[in-house]
gemmi code that builds the backbone of each chain (N, CA, C; Angstrom):
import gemmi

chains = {
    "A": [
        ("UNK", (46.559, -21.751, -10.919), (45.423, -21.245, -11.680), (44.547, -20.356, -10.813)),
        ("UNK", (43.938, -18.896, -11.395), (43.692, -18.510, -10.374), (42.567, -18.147, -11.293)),
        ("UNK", (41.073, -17.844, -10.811), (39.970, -17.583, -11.593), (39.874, -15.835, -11.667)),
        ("UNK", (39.260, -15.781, -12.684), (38.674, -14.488, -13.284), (37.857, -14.368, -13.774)),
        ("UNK", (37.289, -12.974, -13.874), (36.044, -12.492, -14.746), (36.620, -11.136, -15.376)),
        ("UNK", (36.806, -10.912, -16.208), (36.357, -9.366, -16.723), (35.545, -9.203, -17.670)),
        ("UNK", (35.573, -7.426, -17.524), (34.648, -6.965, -18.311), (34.885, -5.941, -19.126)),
        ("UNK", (34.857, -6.121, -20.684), (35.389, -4.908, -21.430), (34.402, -4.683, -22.030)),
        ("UNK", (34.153, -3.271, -22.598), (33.637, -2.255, -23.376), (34.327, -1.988, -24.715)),
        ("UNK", (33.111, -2.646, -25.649), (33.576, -2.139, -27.325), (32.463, -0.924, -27.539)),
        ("UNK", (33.107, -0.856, -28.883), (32.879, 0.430, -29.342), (31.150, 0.062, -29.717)),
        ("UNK", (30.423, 0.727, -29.698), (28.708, 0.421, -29.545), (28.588, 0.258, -31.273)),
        ("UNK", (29.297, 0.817, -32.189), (29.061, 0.712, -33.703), (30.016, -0.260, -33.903)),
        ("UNK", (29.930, -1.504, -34.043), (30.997, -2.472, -34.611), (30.536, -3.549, -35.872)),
        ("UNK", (31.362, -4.003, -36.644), (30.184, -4.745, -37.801), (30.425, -6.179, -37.078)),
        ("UNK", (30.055, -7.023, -37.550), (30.145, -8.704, -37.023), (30.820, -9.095, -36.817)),
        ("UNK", (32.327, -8.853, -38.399), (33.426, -9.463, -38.030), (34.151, -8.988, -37.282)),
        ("UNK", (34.174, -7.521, -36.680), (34.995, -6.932, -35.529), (34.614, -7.498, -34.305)),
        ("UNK", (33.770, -7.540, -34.286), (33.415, -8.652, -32.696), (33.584, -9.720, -32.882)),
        ("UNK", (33.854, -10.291, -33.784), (34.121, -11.904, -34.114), (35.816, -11.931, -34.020)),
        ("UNK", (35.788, -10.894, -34.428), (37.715, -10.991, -34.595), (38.205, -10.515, -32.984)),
        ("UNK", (37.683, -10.014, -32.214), (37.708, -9.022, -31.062), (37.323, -10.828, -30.134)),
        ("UNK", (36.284, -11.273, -30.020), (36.513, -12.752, -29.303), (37.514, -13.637, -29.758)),
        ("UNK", (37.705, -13.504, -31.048), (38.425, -14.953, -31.124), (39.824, -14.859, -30.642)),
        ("UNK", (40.504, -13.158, -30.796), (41.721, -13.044, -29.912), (41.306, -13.354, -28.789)),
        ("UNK", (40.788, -12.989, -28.006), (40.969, -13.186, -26.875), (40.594, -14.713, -26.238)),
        ("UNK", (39.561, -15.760, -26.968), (40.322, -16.906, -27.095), (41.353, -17.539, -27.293)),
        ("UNK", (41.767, -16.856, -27.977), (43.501, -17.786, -28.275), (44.249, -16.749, -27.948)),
        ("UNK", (44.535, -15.868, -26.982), (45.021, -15.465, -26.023), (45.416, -16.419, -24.639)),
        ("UNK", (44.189, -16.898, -24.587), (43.410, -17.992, -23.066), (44.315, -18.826, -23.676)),
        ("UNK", (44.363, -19.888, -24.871), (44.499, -20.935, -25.023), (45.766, -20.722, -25.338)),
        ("UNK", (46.698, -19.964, -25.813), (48.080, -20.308, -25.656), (48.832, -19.930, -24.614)),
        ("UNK", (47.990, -19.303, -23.075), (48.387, -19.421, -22.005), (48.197, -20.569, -21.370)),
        ("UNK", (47.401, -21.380, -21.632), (47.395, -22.996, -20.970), (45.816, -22.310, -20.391)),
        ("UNK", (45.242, -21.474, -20.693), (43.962, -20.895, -19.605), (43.191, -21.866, -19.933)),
        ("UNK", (41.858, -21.393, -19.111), (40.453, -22.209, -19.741), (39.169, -20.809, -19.696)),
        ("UNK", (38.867, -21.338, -20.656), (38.007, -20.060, -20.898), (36.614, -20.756, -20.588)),
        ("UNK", (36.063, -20.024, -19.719), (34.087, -20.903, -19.337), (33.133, -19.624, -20.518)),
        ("UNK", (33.043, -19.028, -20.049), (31.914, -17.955, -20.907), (32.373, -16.684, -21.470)),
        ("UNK", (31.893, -16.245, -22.468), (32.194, -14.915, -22.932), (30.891, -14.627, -23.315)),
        ("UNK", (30.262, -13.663, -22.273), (28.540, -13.439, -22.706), (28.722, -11.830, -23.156)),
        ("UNK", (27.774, -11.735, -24.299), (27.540, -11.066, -24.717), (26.354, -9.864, -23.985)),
        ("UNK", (26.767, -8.376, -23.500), (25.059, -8.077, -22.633), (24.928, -7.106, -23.458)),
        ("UNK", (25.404, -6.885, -24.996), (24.684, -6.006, -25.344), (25.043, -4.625, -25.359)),
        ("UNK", (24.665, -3.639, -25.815), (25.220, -2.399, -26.117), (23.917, -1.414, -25.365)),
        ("UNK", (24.595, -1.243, -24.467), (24.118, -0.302, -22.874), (24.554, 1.088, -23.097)),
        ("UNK", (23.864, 1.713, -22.701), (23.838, 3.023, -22.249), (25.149, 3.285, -21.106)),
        ("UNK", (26.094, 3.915, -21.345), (27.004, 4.792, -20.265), (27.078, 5.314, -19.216)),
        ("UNK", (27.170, 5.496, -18.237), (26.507, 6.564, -16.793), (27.340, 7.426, -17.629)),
        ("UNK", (28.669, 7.456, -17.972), (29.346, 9.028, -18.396), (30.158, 8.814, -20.290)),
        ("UNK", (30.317, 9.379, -20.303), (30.910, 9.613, -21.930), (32.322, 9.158, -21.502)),
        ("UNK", (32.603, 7.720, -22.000), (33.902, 7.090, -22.647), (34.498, 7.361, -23.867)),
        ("UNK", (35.452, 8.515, -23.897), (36.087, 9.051, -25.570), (35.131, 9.331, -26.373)),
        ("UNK", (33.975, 9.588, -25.631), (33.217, 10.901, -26.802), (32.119, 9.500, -27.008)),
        ("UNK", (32.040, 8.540, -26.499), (31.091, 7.475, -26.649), (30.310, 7.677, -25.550)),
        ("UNK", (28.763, 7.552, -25.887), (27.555, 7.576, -24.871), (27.012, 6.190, -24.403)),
        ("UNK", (27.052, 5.084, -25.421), (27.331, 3.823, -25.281), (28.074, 2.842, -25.476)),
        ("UNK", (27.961, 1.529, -25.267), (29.048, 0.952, -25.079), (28.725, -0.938, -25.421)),
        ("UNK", (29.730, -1.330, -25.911), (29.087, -2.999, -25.880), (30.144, -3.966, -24.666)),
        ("UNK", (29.028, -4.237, -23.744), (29.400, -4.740, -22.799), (29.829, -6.403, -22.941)),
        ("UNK", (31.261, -6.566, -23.009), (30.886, -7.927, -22.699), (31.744, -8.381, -21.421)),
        ("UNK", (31.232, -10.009, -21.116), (31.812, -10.427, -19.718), (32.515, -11.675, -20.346)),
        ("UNK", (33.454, -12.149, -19.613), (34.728, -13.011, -20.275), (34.908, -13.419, -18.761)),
        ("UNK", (34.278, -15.075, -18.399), (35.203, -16.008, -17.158), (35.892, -17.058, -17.520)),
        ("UNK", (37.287, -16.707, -17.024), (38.209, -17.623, -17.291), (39.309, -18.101, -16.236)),
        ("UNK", (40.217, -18.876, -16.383), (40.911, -19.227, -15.202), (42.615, -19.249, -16.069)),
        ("UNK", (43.400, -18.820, -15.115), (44.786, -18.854, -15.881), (45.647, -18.236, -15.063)),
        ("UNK", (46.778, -18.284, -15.315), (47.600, -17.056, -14.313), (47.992, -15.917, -14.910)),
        ("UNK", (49.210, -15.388, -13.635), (50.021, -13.800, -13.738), (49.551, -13.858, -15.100)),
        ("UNK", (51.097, -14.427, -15.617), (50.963, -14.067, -17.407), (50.146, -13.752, -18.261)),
        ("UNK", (48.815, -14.787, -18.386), (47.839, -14.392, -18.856), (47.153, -13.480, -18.686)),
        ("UNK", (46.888, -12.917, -17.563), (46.025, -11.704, -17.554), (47.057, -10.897, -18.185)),
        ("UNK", (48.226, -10.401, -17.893), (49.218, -9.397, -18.162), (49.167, -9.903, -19.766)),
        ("UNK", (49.196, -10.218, -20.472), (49.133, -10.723, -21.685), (47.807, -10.065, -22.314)),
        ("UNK", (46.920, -10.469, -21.842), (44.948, -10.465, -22.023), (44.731, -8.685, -21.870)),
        ("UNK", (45.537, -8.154, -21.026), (45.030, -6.816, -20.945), (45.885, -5.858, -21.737)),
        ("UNK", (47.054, -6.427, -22.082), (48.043, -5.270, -22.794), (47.418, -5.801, -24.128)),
        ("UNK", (46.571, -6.904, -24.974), (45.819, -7.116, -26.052), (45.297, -5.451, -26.305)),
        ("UNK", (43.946, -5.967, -24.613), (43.257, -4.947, -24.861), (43.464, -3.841, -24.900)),
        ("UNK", (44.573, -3.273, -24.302), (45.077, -1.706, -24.358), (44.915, -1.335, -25.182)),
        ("UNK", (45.639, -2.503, -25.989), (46.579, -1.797, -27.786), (45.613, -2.018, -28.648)),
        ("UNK", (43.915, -2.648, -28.303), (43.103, -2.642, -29.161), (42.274, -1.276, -29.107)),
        ("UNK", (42.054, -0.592, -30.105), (41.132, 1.022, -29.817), (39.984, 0.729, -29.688)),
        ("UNK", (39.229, -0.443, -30.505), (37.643, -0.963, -30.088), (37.631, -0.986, -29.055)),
        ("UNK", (37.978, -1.045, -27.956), (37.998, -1.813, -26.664), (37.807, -0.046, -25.731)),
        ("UNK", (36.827, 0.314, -25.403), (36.896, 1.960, -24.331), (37.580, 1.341, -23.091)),
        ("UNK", (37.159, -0.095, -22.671), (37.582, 0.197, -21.348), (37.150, -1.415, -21.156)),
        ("UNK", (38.274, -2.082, -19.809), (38.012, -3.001, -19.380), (38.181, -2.954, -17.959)),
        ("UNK", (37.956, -4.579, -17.030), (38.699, -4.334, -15.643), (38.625, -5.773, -15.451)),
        ("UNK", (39.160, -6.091, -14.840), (39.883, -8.086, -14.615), (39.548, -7.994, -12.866)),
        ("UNK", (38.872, -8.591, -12.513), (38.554, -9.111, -11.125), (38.963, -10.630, -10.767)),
        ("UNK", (39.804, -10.206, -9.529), (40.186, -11.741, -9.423), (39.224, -12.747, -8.664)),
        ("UNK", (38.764, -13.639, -8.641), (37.584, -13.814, -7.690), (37.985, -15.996, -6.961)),
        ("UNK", (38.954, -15.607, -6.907), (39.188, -17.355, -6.863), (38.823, -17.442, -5.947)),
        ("UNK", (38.587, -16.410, -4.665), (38.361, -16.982, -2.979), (36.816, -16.918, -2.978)),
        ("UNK", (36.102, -16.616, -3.597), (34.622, -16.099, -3.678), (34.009, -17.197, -4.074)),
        ("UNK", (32.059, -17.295, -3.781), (31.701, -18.629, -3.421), (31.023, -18.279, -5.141)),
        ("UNK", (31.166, -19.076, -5.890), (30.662, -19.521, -7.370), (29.564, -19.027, -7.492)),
        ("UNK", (28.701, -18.219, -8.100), (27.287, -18.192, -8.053), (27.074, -17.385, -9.552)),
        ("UNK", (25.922, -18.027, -9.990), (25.460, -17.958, -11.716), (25.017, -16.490, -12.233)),
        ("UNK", (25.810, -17.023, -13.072), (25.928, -15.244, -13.769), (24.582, -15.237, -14.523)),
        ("UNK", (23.868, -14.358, -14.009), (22.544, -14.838, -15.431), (22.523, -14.303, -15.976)),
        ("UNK", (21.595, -14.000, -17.267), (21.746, -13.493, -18.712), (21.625, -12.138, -18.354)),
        ("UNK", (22.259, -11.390, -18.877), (21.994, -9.803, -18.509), (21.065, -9.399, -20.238)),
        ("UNK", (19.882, -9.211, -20.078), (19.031, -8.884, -20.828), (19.951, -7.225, -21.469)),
        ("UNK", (19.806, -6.796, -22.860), (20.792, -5.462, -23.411), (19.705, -4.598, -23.067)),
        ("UNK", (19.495, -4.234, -21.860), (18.353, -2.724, -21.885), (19.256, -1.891, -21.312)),
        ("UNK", (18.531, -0.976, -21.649), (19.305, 0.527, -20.836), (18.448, 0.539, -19.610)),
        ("UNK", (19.039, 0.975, -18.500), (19.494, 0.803, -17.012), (18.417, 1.090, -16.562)),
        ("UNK", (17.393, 0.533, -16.258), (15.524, 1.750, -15.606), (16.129, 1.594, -14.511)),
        ("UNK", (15.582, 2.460, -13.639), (15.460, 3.063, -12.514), (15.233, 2.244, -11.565)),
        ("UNK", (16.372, 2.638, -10.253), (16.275, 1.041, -9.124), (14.705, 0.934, -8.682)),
        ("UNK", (14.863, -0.676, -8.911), (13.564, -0.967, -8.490), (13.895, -1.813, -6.786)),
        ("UNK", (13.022, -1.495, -6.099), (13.130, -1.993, -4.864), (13.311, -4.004, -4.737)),
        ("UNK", (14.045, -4.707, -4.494), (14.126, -5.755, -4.796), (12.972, -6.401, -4.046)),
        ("UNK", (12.138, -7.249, -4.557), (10.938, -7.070, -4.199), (10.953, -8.954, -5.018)),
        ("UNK", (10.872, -8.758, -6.092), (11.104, -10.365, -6.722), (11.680, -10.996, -7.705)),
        ("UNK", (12.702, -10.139, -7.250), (14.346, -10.397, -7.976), (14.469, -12.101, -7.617)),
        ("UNK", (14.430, -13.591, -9.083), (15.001, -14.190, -8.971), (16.319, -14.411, -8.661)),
        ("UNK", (16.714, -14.159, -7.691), (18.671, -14.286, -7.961), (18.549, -15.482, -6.899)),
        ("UNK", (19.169, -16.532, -7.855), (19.748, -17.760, -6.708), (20.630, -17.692, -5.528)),
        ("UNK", (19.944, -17.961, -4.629), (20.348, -17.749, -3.498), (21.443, -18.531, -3.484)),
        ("UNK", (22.820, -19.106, -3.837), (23.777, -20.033, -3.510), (24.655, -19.475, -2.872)),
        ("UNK", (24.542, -18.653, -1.493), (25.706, -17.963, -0.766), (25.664, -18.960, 0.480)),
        ("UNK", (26.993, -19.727, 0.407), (27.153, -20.037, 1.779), (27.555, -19.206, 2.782)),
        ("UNK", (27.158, -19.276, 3.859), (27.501, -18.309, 5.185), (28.958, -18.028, 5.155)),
        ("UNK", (30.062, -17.337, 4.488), (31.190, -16.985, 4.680), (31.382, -16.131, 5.549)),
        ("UNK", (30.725, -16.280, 6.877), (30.999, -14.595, 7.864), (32.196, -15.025, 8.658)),
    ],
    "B": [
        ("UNK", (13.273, 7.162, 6.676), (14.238, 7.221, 7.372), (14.764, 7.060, 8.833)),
        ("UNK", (13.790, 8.720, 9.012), (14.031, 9.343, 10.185), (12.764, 8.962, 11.479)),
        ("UNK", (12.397, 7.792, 11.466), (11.278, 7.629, 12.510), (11.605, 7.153, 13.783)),
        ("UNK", (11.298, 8.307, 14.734), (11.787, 8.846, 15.996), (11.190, 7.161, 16.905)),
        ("UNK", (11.752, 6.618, 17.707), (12.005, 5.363, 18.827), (12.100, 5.422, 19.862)),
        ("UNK", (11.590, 6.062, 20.510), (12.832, 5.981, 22.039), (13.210, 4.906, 22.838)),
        ("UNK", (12.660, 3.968, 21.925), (12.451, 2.862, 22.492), (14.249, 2.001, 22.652)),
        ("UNK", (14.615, 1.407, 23.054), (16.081, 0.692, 23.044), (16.986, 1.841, 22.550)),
        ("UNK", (17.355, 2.697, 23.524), (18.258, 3.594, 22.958), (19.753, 3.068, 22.502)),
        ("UNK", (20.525, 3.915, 21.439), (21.532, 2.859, 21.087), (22.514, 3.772, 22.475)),
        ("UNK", (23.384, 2.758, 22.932), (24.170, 3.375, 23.780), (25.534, 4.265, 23.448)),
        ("UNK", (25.668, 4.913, 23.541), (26.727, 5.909, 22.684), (28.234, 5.165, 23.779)),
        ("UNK", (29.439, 4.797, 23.272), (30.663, 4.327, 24.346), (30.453, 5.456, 24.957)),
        ("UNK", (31.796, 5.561, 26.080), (32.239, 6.618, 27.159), (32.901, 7.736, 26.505)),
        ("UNK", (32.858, 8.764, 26.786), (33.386, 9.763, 25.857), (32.467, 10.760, 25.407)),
        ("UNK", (31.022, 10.919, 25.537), (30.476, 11.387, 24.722), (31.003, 12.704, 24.632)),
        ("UNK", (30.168, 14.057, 25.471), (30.762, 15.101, 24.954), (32.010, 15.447, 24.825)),
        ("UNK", (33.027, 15.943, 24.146), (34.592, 15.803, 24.013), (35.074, 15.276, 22.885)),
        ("UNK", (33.976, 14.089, 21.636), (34.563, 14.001, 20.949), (33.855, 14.559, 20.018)),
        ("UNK", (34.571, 15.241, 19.270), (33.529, 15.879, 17.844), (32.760, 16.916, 18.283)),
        ("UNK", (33.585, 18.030, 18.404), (32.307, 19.197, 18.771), (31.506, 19.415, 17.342)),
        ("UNK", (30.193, 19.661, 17.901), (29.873, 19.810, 16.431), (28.966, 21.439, 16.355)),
        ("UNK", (28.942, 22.121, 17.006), (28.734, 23.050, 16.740), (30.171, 24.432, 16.615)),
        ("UNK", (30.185, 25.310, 16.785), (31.134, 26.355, 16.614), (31.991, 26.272, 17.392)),
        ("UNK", (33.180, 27.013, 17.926), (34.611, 26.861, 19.017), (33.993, 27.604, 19.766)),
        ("UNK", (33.619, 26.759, 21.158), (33.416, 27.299, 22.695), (31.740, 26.634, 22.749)),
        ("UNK", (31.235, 26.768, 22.047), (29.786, 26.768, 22.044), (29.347, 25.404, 22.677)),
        ("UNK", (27.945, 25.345, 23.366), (27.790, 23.566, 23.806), (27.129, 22.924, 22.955)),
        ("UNK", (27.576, 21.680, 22.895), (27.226, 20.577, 21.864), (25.832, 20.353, 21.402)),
        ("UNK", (25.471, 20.866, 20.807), (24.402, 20.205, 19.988), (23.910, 18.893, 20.215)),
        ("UNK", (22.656, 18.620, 20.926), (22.537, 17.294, 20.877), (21.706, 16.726, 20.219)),
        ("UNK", (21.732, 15.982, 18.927), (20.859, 15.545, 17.679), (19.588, 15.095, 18.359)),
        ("UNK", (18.788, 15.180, 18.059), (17.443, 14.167, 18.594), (17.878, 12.932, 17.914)),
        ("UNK", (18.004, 12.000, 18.823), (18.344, 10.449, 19.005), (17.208, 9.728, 18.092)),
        ("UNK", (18.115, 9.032, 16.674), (17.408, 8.893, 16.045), (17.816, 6.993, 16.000)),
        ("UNK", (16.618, 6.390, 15.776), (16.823, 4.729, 15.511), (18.069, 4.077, 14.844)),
        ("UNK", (18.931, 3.161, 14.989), (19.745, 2.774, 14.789), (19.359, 1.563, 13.719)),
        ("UNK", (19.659, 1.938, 13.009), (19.282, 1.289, 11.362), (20.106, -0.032, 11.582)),
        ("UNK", (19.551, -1.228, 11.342), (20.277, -2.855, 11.608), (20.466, -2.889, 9.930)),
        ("UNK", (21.864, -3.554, 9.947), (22.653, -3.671, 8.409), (21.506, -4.089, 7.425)),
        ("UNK", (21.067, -4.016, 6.128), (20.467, -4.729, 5.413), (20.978, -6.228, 5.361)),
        ("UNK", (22.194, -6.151, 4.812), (23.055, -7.243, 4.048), (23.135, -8.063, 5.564)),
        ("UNK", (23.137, -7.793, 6.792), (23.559, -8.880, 7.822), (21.891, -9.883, 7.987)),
        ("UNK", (21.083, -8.653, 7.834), (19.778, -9.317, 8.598), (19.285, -10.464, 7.184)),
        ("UNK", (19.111, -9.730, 5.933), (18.616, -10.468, 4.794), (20.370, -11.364, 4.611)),
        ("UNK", (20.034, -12.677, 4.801), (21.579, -13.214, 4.647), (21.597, -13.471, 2.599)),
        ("UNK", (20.218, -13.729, 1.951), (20.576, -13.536, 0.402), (20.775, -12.518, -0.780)),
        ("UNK", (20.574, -11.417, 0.275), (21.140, -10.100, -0.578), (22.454, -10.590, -1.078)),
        ("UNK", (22.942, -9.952, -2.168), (24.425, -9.888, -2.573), (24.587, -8.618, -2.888)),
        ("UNK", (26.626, -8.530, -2.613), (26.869, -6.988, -3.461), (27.537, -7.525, -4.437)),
        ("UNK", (27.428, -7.003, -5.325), (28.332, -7.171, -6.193), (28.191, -6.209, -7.393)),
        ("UNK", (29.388, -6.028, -8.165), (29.482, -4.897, -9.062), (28.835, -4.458, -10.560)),
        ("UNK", (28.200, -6.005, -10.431), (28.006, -5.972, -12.174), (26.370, -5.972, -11.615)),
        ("UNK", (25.880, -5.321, -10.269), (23.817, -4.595, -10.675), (24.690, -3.682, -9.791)),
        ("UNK", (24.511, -2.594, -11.174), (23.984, -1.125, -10.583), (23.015, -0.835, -10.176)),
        ("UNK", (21.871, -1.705, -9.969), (20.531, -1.150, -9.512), (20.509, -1.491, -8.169)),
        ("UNK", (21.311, -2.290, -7.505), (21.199, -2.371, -6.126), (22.069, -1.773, -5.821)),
        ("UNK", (23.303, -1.175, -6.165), (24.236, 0.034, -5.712), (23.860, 1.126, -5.599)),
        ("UNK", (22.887, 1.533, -6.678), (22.229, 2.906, -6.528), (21.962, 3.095, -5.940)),
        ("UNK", (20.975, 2.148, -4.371), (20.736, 2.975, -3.403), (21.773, 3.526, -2.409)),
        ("UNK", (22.885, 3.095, -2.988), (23.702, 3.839, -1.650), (24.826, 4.658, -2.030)),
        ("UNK", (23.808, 5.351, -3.420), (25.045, 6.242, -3.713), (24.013, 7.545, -4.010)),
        ("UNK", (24.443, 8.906, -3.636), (23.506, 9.849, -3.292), (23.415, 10.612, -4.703)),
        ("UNK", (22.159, 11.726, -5.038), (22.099, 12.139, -6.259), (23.276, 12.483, -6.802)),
        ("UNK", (23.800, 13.329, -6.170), (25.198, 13.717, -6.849), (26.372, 12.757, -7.122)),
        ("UNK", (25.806, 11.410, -7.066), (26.680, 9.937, -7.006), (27.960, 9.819, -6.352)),
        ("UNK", (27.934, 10.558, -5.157), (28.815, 10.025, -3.975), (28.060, 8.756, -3.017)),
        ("UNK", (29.173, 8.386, -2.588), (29.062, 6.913, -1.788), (28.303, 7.605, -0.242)),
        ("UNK", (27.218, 6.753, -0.316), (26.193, 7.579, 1.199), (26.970, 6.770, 2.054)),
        ("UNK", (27.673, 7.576, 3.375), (28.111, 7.140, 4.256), (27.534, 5.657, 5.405)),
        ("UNK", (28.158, 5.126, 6.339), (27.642, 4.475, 6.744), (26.343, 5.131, 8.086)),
        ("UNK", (26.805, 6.307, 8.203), (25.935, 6.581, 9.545), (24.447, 6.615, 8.633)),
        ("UNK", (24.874, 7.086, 7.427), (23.586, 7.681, 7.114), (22.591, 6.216, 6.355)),
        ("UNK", (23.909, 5.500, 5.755), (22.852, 4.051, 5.094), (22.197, 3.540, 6.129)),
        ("UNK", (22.945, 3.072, 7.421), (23.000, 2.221, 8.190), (23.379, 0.841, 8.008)),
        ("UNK", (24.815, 0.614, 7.302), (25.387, -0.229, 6.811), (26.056, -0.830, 8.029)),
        ("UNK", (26.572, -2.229, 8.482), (27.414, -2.138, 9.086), (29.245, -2.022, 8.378)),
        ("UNK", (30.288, -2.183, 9.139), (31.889, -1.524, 8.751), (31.915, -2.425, 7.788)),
        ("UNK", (31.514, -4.011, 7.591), (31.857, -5.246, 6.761), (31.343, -4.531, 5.439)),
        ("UNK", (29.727, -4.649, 5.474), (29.440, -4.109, 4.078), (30.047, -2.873, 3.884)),
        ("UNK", (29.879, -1.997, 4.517), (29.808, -0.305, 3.979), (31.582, -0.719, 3.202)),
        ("UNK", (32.159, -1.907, 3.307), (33.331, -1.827, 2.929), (33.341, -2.845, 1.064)),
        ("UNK", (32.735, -3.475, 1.549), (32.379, -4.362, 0.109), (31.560, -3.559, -1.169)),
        ("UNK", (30.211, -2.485, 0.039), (29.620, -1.370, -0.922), (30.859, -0.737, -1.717)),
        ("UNK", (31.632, 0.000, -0.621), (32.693, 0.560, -1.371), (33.141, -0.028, -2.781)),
        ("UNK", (33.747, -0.532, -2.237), (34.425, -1.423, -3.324), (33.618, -1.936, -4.279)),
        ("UNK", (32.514, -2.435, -4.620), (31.795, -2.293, -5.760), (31.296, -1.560, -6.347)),
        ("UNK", (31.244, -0.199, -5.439), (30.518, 0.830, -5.924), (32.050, 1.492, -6.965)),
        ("UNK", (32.891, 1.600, -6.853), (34.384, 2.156, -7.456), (34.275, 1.071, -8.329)),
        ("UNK", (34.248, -0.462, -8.475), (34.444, -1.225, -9.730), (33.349, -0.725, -10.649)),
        ("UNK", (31.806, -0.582, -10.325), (30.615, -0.123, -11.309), (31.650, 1.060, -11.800)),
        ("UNK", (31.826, 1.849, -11.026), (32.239, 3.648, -11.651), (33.199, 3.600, -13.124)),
        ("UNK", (34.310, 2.174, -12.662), (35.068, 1.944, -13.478), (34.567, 1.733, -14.919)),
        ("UNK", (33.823, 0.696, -14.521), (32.585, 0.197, -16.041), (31.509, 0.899, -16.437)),
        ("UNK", (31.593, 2.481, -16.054), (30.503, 3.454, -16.296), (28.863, 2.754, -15.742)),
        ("UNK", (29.141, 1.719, -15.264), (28.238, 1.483, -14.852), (26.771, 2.518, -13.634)),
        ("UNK", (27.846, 3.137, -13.162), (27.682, 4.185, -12.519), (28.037, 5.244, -12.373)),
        ("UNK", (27.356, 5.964, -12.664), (28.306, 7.727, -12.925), (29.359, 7.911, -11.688)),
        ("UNK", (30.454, 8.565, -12.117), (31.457, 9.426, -11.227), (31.020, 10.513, -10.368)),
        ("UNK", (30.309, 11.303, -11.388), (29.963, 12.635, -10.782), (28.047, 13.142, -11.136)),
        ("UNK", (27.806, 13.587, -10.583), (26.451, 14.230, -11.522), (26.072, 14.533, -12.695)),
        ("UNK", (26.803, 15.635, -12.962), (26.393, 15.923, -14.410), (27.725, 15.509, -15.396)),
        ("UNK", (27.734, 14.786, -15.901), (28.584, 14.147, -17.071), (27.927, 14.793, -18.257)),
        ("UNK", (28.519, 15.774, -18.700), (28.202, 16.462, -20.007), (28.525, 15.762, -20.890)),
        ("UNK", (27.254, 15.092, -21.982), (27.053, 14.006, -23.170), (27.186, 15.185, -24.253)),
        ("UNK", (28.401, 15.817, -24.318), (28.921, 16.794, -25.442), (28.702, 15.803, -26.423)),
    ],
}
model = gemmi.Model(1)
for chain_id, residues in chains.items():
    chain = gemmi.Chain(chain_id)
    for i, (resn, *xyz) in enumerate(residues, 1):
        res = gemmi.Residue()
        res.name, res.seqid = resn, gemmi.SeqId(i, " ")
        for name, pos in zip(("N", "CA", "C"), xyz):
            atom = gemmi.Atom()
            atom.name, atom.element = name, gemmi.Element(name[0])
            atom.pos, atom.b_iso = gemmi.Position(*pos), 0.0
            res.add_atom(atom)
        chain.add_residue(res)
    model.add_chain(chain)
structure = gemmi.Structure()
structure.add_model(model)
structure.setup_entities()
């Protein structure tokens, strides 16, 4: 079992049941690979840095799950062959130290702010 | 950035003039005014993170025209300037971060 996260991009105009139908494959994708699926968060329909197929925005979502080869190779040729879908990417992260994904609020991107009092939980053990 | 130190000069290895001419063929080397040696962010603050999914902490090390700012110039050390990399190319992937400058929103 090896852990993952990805992240795909739907189409920013979708009605309910296309995103409803668009998760629930990819739940039972997970589940008839033997996977385990932890979260599929929703962040919302963001603004683009560049134009994806003539799209300026995009609905971001994040999907962590654990499973093997197969499954991902399975999970991403879904998404190929789905056209809602502009774009995804599968990160493998099993050697990496766990740390909490927090809610990504749906705003469009303001301008870097100097990290100054950014809650982000500190849970990095010293891996040097 | 650029605030002049003379204080603890960084020591350049053996070799200096000879490698990298940096002015024209024949001409003598240019010698930069010796500027402070920038200590890694990510080594000194040990709870920074990189990672791909905040573009807002990648942005600083990617220049207007959204190329990846080198290490001489961040003052990254080789570990990060290598993890920057690499998150900075996963954001690009997820439009998270522009490719190029001007992305014409035809």
């Amino acid at each position: 079992m090896r852990k993952y996260e990805t992240i795909f991009i739907l189409q920013p105009e979708l009605g309910e049941d296309e995103i409803k139908s668009i998760g629930a494959k990819v739940q039972e994708v997970i589940s008839s690979y033997n996977g385990e699926c932890f979260r599929l968060d929703d962040w919302g329909v963001r603004k683009l840095a560049y134009p994806i197929r003539k799209f300026a925005r995009g609905r971001y979502y994040y999907l962590r799950f654990d499973g093997g080869a197969e499954l991902i190779a399975e999970l991403e040729r879904r998404l190929r062959l789905n056209e809602k879908v502009l774009r995804y990417q599968s990160v493998n992260i099993t050697g990496e130290p766990e740390k909490a994904v927090e809610k990504k609020a749906p705003v469009v991107e303001a301008e870097a702010v100097e990290a100054v009092e950014e809650a982000v939980p500190a849970v990095e053990a010293a891996n040097e | 950035m650029s605030d002049e130190r003379p204080s603890t000069p960084y020591q350049r290895p053996a070799g200096g003039p000879g490698q990298r001419p940096a002015g024209g063929p024949g001409g003598p080397r240019k010698r930069r005014p010796f500027q402070r040696r920038k200590v890694c962010r990510f080594c000194a603050e040990k709870n920074l993170t990189i990672d791909y999914k905040e573009p807002r902490t990648l942005r600083y090390f990617i220049s207007e025209r959204g190329k990846i700012v080198p290490r001489r110039i961040s003052g990254n050390c080789a570990k990060h300037q290598r993890e920057i990399t690499e998150a900075i190319k996963r954001a690009r992937n997820l439009a998270l971060l522009p490719i190029a400058a001007n992305h014409s929103l035809s």
